[in-house]
C-alpha positions as CSV (number, residue, x, y, z in Angstrom):
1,X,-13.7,-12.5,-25.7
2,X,-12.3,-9.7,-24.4
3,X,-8.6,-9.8,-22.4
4,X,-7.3,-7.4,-19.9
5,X,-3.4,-7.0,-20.3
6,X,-1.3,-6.1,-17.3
7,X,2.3,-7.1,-18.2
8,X,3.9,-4.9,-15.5
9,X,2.5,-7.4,-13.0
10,X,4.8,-9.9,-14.8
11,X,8.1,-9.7,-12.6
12,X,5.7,-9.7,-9.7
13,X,4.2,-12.8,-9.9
14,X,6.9,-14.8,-11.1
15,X,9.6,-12.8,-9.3
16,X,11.7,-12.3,-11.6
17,X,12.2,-8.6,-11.1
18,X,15.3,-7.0,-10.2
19,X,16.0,-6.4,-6.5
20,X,15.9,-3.2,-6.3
21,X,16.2,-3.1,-2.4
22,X,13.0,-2.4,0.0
23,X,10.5,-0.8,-1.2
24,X,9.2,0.9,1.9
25,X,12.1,2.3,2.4
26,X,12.7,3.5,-1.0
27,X,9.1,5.2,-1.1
28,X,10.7,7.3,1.9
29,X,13.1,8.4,-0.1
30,X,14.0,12.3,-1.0
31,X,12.8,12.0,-5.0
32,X,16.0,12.4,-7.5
33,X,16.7,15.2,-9.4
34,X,15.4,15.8,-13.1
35,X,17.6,14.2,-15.5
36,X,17.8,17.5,-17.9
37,X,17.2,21.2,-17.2
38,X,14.1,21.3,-19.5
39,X,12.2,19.1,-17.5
40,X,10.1,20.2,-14.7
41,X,11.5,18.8,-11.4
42,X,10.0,16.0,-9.8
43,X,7.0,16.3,-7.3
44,X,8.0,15.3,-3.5
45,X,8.1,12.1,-3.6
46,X,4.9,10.9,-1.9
47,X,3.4,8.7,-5.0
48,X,1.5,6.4,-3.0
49,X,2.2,7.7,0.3
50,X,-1.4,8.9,1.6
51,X,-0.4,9.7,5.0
52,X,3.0,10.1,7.0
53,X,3.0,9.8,10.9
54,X,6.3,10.1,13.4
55,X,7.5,6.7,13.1
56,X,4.8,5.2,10.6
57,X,3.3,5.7,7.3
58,X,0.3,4.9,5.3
59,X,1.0,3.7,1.8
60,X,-1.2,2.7,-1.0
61,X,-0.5,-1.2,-2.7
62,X,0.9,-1.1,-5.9
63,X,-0.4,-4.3,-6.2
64,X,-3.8,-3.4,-4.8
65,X,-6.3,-6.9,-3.8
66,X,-9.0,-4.1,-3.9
67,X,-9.5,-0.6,-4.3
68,X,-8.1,1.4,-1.3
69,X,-5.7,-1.4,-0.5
70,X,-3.4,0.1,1.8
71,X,-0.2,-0.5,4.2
72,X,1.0,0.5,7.9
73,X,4.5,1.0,7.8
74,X,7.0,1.5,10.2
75,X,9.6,4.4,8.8
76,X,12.3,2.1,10.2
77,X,13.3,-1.1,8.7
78,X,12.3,-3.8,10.8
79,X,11.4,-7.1,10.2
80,X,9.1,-8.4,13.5
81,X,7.1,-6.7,16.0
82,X,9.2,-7.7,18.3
83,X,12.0,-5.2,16.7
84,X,9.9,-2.6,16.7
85,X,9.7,0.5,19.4
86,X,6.9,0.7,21.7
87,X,6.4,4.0,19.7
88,X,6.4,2.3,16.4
89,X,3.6,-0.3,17.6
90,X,2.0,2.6,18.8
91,X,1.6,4.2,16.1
92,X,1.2,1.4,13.9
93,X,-2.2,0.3,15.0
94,X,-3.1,4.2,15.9
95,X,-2.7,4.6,11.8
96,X,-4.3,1.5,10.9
97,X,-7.4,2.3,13.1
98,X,-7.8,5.5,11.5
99,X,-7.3,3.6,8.1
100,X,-10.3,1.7,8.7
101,X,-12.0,5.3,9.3
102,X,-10.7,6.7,6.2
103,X,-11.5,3.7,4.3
104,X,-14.9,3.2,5.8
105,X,-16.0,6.8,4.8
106,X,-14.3,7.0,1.6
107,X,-15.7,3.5,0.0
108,X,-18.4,2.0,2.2
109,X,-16.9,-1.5,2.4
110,X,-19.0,-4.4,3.9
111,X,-15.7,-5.4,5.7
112,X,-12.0,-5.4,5.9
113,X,-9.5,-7.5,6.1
114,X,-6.6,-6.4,8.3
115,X,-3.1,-8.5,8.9
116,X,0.8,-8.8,8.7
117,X,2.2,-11.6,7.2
118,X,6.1,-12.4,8.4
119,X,8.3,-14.4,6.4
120,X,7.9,-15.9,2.9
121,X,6.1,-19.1,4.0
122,X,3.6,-16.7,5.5
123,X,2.9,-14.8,2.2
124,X,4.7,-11.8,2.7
125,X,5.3,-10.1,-0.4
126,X,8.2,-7.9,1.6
127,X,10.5,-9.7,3.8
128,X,12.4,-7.7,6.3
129,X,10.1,-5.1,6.6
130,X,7.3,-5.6,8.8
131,X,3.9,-3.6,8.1
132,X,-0.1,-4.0,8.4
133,X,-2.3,-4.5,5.2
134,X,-5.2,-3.0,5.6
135,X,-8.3,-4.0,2.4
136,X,-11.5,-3.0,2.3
137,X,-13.9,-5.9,1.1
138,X,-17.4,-6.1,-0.8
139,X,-20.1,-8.5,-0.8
140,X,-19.3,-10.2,-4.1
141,X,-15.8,-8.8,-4.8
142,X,-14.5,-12.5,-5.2
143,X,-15.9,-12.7,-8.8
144,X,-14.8,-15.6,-11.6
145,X,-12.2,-13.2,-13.1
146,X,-10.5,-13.3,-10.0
147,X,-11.3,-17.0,-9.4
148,X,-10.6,-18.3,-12.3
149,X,-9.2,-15.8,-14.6
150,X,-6.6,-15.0,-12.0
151,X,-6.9,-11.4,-12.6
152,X,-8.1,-8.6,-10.3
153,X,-10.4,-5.9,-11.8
154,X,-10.2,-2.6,-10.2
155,X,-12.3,0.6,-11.3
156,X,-10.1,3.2,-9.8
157,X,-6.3,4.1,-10.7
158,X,-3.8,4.4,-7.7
159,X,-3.2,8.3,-8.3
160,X,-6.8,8.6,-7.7
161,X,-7.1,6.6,-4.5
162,X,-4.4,8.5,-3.1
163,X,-6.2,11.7,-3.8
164,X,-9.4,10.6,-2.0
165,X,-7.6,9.3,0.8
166,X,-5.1,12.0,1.6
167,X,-7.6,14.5,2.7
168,X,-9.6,12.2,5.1
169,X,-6.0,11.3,6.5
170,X,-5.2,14.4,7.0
171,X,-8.9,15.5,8.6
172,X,-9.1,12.4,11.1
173,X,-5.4,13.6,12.5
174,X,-6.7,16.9,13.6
């Protein structure tokens, strides 16, 4: 038999990792400087930022459910709709309308599921900062390693998702 190893995911799942604040606004973030003057210095710090609007940004799942699992989120931390600007809402569907376009073109899903989930019993993975998922389904994508193997297989690395999806962001705003 073979096993597929993801220890990373570890801390995740059983939340045991450190609290290292929010991670939206982190990925916002200016990056930090190199540690030593031999090293090159650190790309801007869009990792798995595909697209950045005025008051939201697109950002890839670093714990994808799918390939091309992406997030709508508001550059300021709220926690609710209800907090958020007229402009932020705005812009928050605006960006996950033109997800679905970017998505649909890039991977040909049979569906998608879209939603926000507030507050832990809710299953939000991030409390206090509100934002849309966005996950592009297949016919058949709930397979028995998922089921029962609890494991999700995905064919494409996150670097590479980001790569296809930045152009087609960048296109569809003109």
């Amino acid at each position: 038999m073979e096993r597929l190893w993801t220890p990373w995911r570890l801390a995740y799942i059983t939340g045991t990792g450190q609290d290292v604040g929010c991670v939206f606004c982190m990925a916002l973030e200016p990056p930090h400087p190199a540690p030593r003057a031999d090293l090159p210095e650190p790309a801007e710090n869009e990792g798995l930022i595909v697209f950045r609007g005025t008051t939201c940004f697109v950002i890839l799942n670093l714990f994808p459910y799918n390939n091309g699992h992406l997030m709508v989120v508001p550059n300021r931390h709220v926690a609710t709709l209800a907090e958020a600007t007229p402009e932020e809402l705005t812009e928050l569907i605006e960006l996950t309308r033109r997800a679905e376009v970017a998505l649909t073109e890039a991977y040909e899903p049979h569906g998608m599921n879209m939603g926000i989930n507030l507050g832990k019993p809710a299953g939000a993975g991030v409390l206090g900062h509100v934002h849309m998922h966005v996950v592009p389904r297949w016919n058949g994508d709930t397979n028995f390693i998922s089921v029962v193997g609890q494991t999700r297989v995905l064919p494409e690395e996150l670097p590479v998702t980001a790569a296809r999806l930045r152009p087609i962001f960048q296109r569809l705003a003109g």
